[in-house]
C-alpha positions as CSV (number, residue, x, y, z in Angstrom):
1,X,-5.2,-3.8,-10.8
2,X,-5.2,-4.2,-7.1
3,X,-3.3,-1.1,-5.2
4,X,-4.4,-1.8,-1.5
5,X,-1.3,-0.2,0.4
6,X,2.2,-0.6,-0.6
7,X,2.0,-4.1,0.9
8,X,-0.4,-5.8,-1.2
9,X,-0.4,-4.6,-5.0
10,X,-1.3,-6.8,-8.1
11,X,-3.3,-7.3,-10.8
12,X,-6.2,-9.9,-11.8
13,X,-6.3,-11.4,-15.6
14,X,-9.7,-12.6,-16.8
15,X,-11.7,-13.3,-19.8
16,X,-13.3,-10.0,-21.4
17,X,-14.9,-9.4,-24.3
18,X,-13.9,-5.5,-24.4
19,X,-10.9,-4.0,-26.3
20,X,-7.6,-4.0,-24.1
21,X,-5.9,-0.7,-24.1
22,X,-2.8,0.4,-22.2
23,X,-3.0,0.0,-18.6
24,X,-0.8,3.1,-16.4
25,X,0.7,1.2,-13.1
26,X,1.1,4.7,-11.6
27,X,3.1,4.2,-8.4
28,X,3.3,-0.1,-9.5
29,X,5.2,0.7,-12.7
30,X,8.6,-0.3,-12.6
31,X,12.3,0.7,-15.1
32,X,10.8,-1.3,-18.1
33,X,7.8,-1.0,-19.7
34,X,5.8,-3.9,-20.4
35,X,2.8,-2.6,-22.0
36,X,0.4,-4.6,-19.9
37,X,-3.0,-4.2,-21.5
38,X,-6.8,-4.5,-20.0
39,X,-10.0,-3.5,-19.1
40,X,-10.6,-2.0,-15.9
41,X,-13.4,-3.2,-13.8
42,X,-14.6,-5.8,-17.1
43,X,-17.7,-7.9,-16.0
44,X,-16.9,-11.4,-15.3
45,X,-18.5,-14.3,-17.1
46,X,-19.1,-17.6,-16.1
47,X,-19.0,-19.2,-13.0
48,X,-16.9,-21.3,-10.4
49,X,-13.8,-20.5,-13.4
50,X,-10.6,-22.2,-12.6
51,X,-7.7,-19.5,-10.5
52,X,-4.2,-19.6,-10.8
53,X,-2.0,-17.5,-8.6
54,X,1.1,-16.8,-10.2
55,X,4.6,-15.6,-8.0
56,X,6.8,-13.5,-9.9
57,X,10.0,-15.1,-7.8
58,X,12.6,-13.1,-6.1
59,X,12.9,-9.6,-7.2
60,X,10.3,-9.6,-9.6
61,X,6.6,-7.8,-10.2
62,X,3.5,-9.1,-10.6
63,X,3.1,-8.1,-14.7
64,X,6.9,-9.7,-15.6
65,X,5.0,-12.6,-17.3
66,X,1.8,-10.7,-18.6
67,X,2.2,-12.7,-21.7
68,X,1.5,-15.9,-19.5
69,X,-1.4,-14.4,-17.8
70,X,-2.9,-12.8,-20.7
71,X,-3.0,-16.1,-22.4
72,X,-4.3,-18.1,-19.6
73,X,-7.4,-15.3,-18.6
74,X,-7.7,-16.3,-22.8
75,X,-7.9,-19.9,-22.1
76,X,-11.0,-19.1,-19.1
77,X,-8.9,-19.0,-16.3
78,X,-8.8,-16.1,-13.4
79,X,-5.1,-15.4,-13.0
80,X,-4.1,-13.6,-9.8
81,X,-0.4,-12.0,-9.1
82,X,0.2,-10.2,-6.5
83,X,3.9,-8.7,-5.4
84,X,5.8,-10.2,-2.6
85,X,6.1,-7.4,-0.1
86,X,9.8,-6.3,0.7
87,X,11.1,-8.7,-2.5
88,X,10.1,-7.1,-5.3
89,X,12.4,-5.0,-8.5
90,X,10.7,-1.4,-6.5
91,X,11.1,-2.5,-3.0
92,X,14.1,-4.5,-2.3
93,X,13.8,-3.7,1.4
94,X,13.0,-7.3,3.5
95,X,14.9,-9.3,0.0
96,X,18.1,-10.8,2.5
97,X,15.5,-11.4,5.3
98,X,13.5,-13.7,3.7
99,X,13.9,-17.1,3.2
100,X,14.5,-18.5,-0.4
């Protein structure tokens, strides 16, 4: 999970051969719990593996489409989301600012 500043906050989906277990947001979790699941800090294997950044779209979070994630980092793929700052479900605060 990536927890810079309250600016830049996401999380980072890749292949791992460990056991996922629940993963506490802390200060990222949001009304809903969606039982995102991982392994902190799980070696990386392979190289130059293909990226996808996923957006979670206005008002969203970075783990709404886990599911997604989960089943690409599955597939070999490094999926990245990261929270749009001031349009997401905790921090509504730049939402009517921004352009759509």
């Amino acid at each position: 999970m990536l927890d810079a500043d309250p600016a830049l906050s996401g999380a980072i989906w890749y292949s791992c051969a460990a056991e996922p277990t629940h993963v506490a947001l802390g200060r990222l979790s949001v009304a809903a719990d969606f039982d995102l699941k991982g392994v902190k800090d799980c070696p990386v294997t392979g190289a130059k593996l293909p990226l996808v950044i996923y957006s979670h779209g206005r008002g969203g979070f970075f783990g709404q489409q886990h599911d997604t994630a989960e089943a690409l980092a599955d597939a070999g793929f490094i999926v990245a989301a990261i929270n749009h700052p001031g349009d997401t479900v905790g921090d509504p605060s730049r939402r009517d600012t921004l352009s759509v």
